[in-house]
N, C-alpha and C positions, 0 to 999 in steps of 0.2 A: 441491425437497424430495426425500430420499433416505431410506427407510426399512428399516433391518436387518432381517429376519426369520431367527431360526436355530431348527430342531427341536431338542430333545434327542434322544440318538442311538438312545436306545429308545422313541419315540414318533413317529417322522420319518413313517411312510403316515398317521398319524392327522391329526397337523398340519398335511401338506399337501393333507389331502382338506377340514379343517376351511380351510383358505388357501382353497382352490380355490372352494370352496363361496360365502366371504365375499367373494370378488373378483367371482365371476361366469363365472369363465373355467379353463381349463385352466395349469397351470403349465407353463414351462420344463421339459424331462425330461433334456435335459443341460447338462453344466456348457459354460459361455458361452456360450448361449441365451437370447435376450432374447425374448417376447412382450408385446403387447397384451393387460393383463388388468384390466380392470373401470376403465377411462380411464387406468392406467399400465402403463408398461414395466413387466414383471418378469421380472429375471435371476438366473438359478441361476449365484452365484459360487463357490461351493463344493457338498459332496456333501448339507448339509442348510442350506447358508446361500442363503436369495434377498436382491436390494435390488428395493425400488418405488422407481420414480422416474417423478415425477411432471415431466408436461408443463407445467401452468401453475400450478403452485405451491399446489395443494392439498394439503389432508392425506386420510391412508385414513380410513374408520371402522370400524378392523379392533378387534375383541376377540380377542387373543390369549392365551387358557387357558394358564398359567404350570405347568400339568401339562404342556402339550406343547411346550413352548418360550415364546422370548422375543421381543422387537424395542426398538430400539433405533434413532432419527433421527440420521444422520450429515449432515442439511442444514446444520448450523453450521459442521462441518468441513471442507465438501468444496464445491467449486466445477465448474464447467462449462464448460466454452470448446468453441464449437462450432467447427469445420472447414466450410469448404465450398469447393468450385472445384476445376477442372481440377489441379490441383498441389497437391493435401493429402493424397495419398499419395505423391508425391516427396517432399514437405517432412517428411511423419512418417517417410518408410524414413529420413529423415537422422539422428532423432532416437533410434526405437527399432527393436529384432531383430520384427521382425514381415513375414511373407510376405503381403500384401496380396491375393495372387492365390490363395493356399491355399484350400479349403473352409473351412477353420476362420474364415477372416475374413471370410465370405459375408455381406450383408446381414441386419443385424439379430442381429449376432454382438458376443458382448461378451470384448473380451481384455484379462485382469490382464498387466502388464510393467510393467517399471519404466524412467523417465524420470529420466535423470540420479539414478539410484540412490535415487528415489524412487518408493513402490508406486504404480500409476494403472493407473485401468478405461476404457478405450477399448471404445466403440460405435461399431457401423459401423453407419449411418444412411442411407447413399444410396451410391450408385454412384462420387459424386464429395464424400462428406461423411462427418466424424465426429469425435464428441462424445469430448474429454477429463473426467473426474471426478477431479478430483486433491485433494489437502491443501490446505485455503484458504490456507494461510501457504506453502504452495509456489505457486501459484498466480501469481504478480506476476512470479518468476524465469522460471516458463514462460514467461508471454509475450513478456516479453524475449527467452527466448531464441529462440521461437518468430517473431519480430519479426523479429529478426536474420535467420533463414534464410528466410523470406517477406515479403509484403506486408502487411502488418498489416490489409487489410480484409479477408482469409479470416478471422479469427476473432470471434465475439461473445462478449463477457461475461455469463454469468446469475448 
């Protein structure tokens, strides 16, 4: 489950004080920062947009006040393929411009690029692992090609 959350641009500290409050937890404060918040990841993908995403397929029980913004489920459209092992950041330098060694891609860090000229949000999740969110209908081409340049038991399907 993947849930949109964006402020409107003249209501963004109210919304995400009223977010923060509803989660439990502190938000993300920059952009491709992922946190632990109230049993989901939440990442600040843009300057007033987060996604929840959820570990084991639940939903939030967020009420979000249409005075301060909106959300929006992208779980229909978007898929997951996890990364794990020694060579899953060999296998993705093949794929996308990403410095794996950078701060910017430090654990628990979320990076927008694009994958064969399609948009994808990549989470670094461990040291030697990380999660693809891609377009479902892009999704089947990844792994192929993913396939191609690995072992097909680095990735899981969610």
């Amino acid at each position: 489950m993947i849930l949109q959350l964006e402020a409107w641009p003249d209501t963004q500290a109210a919304f995400e004080a009223e977010l923060s409050r509803q989660l439990g937890a502190a938000l993300p404060v920059a952009f491709g920062e992922a946190v632990p918040a109230g049993g989901w990841l939440a990442v600040r993908t843009a300057p007033r947009r987060f996604w929840l995403i959820a570990e084991d397929g639940s939903r939030p029980r967020l009420t979000i006040d249409p005075a301060l913004g909106c959300s929006l489920s992208l779980g229909d459209g978007r898929m997951r393929l996890r990364l794990s092992g020694p060579r899953t950041f060999d296998i993705l330098k093949a794929c996308v411009a990403i410095d794996w060694d950078s701060p910017q891609a430090k654990l628990r860090s979320a990076l927008q690029t694009g994958f064969h000229h399609v948009p994808v949000l990549l989470l670094r999740t461990a040291a030697d692992a990380c999660d693809i969110l891609a377009p479902r209908s892009f999704a089947h081409s990844l792994v192929d090609w993913l396939t191609d340049i690995a072992a097909p038991e680095i990735f899981e399907l969610k």
